[in-house]
TORKOL-4160 file (C-alpha; in steps of 0.2 Angstrom, whole numbers, padded with zeros to 4 digits, m for minus):
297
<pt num="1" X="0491" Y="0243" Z="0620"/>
<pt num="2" X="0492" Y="0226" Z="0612"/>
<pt num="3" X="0475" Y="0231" Z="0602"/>
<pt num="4" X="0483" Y="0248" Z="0593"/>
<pt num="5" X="0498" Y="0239" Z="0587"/>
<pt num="6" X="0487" Y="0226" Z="0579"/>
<pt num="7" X="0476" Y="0240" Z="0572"/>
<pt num="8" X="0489" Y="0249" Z="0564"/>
<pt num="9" X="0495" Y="0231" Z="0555"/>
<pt num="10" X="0481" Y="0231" Z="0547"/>
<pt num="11" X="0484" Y="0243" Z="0532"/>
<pt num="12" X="0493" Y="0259" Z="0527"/>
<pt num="13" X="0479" Y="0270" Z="0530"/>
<pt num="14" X="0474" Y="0263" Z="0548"/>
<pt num="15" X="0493" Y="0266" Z="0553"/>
<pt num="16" X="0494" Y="0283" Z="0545"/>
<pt num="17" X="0477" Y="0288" Z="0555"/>
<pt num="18" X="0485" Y="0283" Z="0572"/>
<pt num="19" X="0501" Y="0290" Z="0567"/>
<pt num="20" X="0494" Y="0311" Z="0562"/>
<pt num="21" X="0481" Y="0309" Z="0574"/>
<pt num="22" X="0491" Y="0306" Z="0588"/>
<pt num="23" X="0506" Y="0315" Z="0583"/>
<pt num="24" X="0493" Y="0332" Z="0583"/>
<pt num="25" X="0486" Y="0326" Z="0599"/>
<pt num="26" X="0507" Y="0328" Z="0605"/>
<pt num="27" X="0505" Y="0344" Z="0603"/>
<pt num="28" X="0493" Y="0346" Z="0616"/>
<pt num="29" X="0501" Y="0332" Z="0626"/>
<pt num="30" X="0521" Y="0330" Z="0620"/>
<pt num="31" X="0520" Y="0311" Z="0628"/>
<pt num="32" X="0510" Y="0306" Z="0616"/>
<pt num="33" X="0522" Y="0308" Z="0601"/>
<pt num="34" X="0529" Y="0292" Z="0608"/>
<pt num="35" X="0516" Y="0285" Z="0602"/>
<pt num="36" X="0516" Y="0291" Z="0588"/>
<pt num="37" X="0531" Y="0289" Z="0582"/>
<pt num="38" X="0529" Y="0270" Z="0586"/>
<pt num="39" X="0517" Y="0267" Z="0575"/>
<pt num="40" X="0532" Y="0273" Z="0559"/>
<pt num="41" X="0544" Y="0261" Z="0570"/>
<pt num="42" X="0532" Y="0245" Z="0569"/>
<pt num="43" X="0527" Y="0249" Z="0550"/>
<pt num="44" X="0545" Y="0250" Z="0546"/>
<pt num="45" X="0551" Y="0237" Z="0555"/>
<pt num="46" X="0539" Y="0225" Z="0551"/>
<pt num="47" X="0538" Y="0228" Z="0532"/>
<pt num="48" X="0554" Y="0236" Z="0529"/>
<pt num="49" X="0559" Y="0255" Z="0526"/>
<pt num="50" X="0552" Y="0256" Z="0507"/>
<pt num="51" X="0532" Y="0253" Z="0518"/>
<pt num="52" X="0540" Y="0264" Z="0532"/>
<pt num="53" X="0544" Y="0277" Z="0521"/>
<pt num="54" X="0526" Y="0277" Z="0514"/>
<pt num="55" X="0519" Y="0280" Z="0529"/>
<pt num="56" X="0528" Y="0292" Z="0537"/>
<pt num="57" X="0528" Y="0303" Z="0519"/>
<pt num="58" X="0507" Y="0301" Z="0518"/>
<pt num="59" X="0507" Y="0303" Z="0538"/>
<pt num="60" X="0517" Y="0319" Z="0537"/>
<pt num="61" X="0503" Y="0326" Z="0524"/>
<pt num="62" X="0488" Y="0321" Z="0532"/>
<pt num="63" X="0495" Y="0330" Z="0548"/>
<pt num="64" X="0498" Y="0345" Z="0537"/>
<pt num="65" X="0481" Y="0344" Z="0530"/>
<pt num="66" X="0473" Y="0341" Z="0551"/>
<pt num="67" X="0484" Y="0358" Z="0556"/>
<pt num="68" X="0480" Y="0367" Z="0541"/>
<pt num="69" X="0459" Y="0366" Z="0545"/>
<pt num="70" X="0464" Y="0365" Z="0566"/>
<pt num="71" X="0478" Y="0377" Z="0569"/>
<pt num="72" X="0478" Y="0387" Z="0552"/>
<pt num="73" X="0495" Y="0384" Z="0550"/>
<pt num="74" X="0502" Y="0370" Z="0539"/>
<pt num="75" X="0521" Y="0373" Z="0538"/>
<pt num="76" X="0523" Y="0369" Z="0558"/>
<pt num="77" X="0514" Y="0353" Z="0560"/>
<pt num="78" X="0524" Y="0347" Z="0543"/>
<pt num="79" X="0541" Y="0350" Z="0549"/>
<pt num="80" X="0534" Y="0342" Z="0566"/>
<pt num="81" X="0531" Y="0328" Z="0558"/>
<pt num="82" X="0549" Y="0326" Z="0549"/>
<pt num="83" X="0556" Y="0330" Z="0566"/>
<pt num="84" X="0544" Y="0317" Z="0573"/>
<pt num="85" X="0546" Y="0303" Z="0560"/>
<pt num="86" X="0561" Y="0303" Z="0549"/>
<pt num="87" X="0573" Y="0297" Z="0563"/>
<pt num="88" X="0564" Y="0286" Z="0572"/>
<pt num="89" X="0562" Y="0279" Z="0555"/>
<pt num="90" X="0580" Y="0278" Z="0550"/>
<pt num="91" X="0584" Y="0271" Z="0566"/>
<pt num="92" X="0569" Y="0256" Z="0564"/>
<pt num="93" X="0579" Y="0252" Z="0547"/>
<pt num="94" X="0595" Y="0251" Z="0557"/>
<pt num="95" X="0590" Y="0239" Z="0568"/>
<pt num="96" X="0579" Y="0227" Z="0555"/>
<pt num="97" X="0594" Y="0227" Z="0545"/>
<pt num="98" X="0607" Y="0228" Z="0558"/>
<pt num="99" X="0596" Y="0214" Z="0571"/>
<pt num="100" X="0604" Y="0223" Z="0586"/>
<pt num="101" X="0595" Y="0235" Z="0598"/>
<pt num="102" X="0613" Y="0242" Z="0605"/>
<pt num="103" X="0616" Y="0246" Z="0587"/>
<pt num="104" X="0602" Y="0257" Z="0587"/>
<pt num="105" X="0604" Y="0266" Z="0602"/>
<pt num="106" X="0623" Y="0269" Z="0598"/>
<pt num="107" X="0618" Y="0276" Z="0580"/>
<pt num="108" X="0605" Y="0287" Z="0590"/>
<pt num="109" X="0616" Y="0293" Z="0601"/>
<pt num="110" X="0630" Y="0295" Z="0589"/>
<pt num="111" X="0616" Y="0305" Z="0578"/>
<pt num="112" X="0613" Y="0318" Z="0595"/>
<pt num="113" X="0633" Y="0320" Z="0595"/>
<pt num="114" X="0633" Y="0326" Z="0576"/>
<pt num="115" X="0618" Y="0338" Z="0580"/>
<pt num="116" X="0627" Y="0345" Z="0595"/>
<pt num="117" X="0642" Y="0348" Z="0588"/>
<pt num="118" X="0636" Y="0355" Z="0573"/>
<pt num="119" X="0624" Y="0367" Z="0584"/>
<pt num="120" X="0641" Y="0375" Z="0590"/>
<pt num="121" X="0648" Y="0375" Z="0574"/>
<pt num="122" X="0631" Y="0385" Z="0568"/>
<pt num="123" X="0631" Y="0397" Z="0581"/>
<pt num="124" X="0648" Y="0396" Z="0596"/>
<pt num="125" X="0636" Y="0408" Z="0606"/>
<pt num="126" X="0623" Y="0395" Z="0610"/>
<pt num="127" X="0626" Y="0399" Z="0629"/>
<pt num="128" X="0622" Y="0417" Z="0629"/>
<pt num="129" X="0605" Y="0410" Z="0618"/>
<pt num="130" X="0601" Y="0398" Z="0631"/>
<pt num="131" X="0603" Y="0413" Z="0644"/>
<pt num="132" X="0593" Y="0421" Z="0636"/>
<pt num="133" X="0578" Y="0410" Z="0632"/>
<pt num="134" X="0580" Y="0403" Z="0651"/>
<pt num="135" X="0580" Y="0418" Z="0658"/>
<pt num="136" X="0561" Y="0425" Z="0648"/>
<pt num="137" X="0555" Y="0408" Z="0657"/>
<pt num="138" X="0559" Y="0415" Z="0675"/>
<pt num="139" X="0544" Y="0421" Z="0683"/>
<pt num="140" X="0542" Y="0439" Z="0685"/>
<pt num="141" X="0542" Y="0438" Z="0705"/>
<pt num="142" X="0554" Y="0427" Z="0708"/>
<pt num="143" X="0571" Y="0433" Z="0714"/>
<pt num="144" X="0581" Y="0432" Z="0700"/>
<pt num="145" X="0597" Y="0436" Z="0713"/>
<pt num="146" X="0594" Y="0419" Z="0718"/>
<pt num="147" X="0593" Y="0409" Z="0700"/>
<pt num="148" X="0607" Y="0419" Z="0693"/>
<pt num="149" X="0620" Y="0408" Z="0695"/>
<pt num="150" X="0607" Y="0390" Z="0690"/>
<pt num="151" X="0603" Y="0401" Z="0675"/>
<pt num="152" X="0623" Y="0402" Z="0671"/>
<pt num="153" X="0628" Y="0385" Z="0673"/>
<pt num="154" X="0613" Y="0378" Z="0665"/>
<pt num="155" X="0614" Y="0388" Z="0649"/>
<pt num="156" X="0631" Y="0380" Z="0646"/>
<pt num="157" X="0624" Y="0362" Z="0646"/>
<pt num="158" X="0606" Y="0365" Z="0640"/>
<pt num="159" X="0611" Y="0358" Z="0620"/>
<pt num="160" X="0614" Y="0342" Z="0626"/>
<pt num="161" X="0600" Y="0341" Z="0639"/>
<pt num="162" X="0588" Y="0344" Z="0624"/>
<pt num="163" X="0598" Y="0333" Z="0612"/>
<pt num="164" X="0597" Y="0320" Z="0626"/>
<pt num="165" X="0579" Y="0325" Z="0628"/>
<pt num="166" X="0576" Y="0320" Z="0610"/>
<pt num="167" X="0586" Y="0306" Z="0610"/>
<pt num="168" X="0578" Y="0299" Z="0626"/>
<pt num="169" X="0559" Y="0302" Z="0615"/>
<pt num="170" X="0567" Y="0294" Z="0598"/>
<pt num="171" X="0573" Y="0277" Z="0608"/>
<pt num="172" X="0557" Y="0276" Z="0618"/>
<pt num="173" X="0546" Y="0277" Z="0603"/>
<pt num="174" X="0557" Y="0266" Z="0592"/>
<pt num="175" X="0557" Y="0252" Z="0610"/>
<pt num="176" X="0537" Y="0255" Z="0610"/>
<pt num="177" X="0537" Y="0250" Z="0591"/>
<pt num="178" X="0549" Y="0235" Z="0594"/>
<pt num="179" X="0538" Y="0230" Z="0608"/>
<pt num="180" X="0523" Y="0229" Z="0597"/>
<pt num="181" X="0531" Y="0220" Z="0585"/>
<pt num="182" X="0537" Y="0209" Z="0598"/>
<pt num="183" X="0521" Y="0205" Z="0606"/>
<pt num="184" X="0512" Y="0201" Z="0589"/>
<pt num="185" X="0525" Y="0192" Z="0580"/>
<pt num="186" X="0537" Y="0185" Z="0594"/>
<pt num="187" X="0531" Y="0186" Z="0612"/>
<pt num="188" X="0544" Y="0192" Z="0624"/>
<pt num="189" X="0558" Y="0195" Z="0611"/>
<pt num="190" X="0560" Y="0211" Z="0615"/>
<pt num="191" X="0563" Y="0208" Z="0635"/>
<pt num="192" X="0577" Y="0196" Z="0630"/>
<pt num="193" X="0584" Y="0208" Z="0617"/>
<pt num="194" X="0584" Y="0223" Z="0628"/>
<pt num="195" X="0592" Y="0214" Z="0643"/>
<pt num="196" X="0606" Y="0209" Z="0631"/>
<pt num="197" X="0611" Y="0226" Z="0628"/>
<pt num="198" X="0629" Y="0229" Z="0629"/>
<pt num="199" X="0642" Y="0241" Z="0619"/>
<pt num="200" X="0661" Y="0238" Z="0613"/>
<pt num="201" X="0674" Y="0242" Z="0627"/>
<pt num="202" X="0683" Y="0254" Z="0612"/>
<pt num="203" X="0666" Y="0266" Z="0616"/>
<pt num="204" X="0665" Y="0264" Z="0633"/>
<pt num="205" X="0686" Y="0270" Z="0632"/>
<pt num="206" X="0680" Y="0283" Z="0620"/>
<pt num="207" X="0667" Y="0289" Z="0632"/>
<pt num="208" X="0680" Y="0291" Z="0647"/>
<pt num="209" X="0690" Y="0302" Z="0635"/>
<pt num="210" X="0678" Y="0312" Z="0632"/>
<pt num="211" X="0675" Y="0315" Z="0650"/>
<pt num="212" X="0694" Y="0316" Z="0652"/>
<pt num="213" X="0694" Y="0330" Z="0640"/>
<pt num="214" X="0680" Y="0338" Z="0649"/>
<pt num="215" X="0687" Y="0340" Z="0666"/>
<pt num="216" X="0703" Y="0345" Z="0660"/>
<pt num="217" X="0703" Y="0357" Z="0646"/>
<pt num="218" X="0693" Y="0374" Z="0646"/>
<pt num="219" X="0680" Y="0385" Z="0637"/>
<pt num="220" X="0672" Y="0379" Z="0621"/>
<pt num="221" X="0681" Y="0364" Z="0621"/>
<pt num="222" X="0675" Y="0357" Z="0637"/>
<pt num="223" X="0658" Y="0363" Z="0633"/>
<pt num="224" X="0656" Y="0354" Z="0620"/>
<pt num="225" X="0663" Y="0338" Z="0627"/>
<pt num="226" X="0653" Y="0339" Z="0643"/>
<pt num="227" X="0636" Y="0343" Z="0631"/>
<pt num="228" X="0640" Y="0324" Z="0621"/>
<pt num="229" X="0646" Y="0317" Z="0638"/>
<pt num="230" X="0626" Y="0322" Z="0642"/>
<pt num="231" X="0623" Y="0313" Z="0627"/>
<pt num="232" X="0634" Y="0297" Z="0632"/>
<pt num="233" X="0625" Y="0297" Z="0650"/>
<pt num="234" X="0609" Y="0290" Z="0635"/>
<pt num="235" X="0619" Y="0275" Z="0631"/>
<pt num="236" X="0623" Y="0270" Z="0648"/>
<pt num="237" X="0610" Y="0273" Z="0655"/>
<pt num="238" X="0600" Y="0260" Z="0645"/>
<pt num="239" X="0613" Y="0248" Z="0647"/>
<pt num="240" X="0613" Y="0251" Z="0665"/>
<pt num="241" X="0594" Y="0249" Z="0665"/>
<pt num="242" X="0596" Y="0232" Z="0657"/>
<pt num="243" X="0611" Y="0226" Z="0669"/>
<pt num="244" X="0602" Y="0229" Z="0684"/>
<pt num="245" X="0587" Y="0221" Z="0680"/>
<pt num="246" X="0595" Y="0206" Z="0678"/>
<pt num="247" X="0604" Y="0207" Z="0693"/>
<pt num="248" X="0589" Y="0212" Z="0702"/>
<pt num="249" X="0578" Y="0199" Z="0695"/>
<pt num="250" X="0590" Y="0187" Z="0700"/>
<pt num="251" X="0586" Y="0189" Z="0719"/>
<pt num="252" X="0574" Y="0180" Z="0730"/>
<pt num="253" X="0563" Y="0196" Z="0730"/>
<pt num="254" X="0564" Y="0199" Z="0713"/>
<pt num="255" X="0547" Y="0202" Z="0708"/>
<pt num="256" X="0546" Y="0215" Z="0720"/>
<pt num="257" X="0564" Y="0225" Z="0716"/>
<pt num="258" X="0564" Y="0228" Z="0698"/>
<pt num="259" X="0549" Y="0236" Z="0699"/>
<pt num="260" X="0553" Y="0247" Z="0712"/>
<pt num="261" X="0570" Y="0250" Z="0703"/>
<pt num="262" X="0557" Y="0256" Z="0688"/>
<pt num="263" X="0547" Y="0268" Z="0698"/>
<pt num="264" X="0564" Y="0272" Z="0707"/>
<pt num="265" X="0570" Y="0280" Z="0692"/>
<pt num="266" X="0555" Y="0289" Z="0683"/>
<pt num="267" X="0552" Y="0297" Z="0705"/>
<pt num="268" X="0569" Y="0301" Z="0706"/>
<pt num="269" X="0578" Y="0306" Z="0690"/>
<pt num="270" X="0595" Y="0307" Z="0700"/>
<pt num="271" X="0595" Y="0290" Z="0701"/>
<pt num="272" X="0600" Y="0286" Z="0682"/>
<pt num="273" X="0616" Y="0293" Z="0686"/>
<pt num="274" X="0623" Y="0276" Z="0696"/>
<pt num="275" X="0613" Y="0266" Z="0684"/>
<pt num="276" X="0623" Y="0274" Z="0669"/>
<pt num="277" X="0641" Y="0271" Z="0679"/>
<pt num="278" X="0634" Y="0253" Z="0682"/>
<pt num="279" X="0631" Y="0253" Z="0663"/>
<pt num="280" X="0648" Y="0260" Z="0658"/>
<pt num="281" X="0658" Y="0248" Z="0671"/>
<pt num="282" X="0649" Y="0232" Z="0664"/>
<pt num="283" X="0659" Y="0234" Z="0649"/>
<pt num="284" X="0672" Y="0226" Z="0659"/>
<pt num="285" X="0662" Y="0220" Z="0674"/>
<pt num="286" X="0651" Y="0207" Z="0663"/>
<pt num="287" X="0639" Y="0206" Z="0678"/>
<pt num="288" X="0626" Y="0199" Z="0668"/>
<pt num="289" X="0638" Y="0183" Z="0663"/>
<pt num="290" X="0643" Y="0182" Z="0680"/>
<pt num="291" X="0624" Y="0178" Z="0687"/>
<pt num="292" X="0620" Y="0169" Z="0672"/>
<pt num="293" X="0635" Y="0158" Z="0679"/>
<pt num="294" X="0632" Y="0157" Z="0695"/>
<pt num="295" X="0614" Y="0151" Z="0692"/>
<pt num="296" X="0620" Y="0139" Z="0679"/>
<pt num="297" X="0620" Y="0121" Z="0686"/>
């Protein structure tokens, strides 16, 4: 993809092309906004939020202007586009400014917290919403006898599966972007920066509190605080990623283990559940130290 992030480096208007073009195309097929809101995450990181904000601002109206003639409808694919854009964009100044990818997934993450608890603060029946909206998903046929009791426990956990959801897309497009800046201005910089990723012990005790008050309080509180535990599971997750690859690639068969560890993950989604223990337990494990030490001569 080497070729695209090049492309889009060569002006405003070729980066504003590959960002409403692709982020219409999202629509059709949602990985592609990944893509999409790369392209405003390389811009910005590269040139500063001042160029960013250009691009996104004349992105956002040249989408408006494509759904207006393709869809009829203007007002959808410009708040798609801020949705899209604005924080992947405020999250690329973070880290040109703050030079720390951990920074940046902690201010992303710290972003889905706000947005839950100020989704239960807009509405406290967001469970019997979910309910409802998962329950019009259910296939006429199917037993619903059967899916009753899913539907119930999932409803109460479906705000921070979707602000995980989006987090997830907002990090991945924002890695994608600093990838691309990586590989055209300082090749294999972004490897070394994401296996460096670590967090403060003072979060990783904050995040054990919150899955403290979790388990043992009740009803609205401990919905909330399993919904940003959800959100936490993010953060550790990608810290967990970065441990184990080191660890793995420190092994004889290494070339052959992370990647398996890689499509382990994306085949089996349960799997990110050790991974972010193994993340959260480094804070005070500092495996990565340890191998680099063992290793050292």
């Amino acid at each position: 993809m080497g070729f695209l992030a090049e492309y889009i480096m060569r002006g405003r208007m070729q980066a504003m092309l590959v960002a409403s073009t692709l982020a219409l195309i999202s629509l059709v097929m949602p990985p592609v906004s990944i893509v999409s809101s790369a392209s405003v995450a390389l811009v910005t990181l590269r040139r500063g939020a001042t160029e960013g904000l250009i691009v996104l601002a004349c992105s956002t109206a040249i989408a408006a202007v494509l759904g207006f003639f393709l869809l009829g409808n203007y007002q959808f694919v410009l708040l798609y586009g801020m949705v899209l854009w604005v924080p992947v964009w405020l999250i690329s100044i973070i880290l040109r400014e703050g030079r720390y990818l951990s920074l940046a997934i902690e201010v992303a993450v710290l972003l889905g917290v706000l947005g839950v608890i100020g989704a239960y603060l807009y509405n406290a029946e967001l469970t019997t919403m979910w309910k409802n909206i998962l329950s019009q998903m259910v296939p006429p046929k199917a037993p619903v006898e059967d899916i009753q009791h899913t539907l119930d426990v999932l409803s109460h956990y479906m705000t921070g599966i979707i602000a995980a959801a989006s987090v997830f897309g907002l990090l991945f497009g924002l890695f994608l972007g600093r990838w691309w800046q990586a590989l055209l201005y300082n090749p294999g910089g972004f490897k070394q920066e994401f296996l460096s990723l670590n967090t403060h012990p003072r979060l990783a005790i904050g995040s054990i509190l919150v899955l403290v008050i979790a388990s043992a309080s009740s009803g609205a509180l401990s919905e909330v605080a399993w919904n940003i535990a959800i959100l936490l599971f993010v953060l550790y997750t990608f810290i967990g990623t970065a441990v184990l690859h080191t660890v793995f690639a420190a092994m004889k068969m290494g070339r052959f283990i992370v990647p398996m560890f890689y499509i382990t993950m994306f085949l089996i989604p349960h799997a990110m559940l050790p991974v972010a223990v193994v993340g959260l337990c480094d804070t005070w494990m500092n495996l990565r130290n340890k191998i680099s030490n063992q290793h050292t001569p």
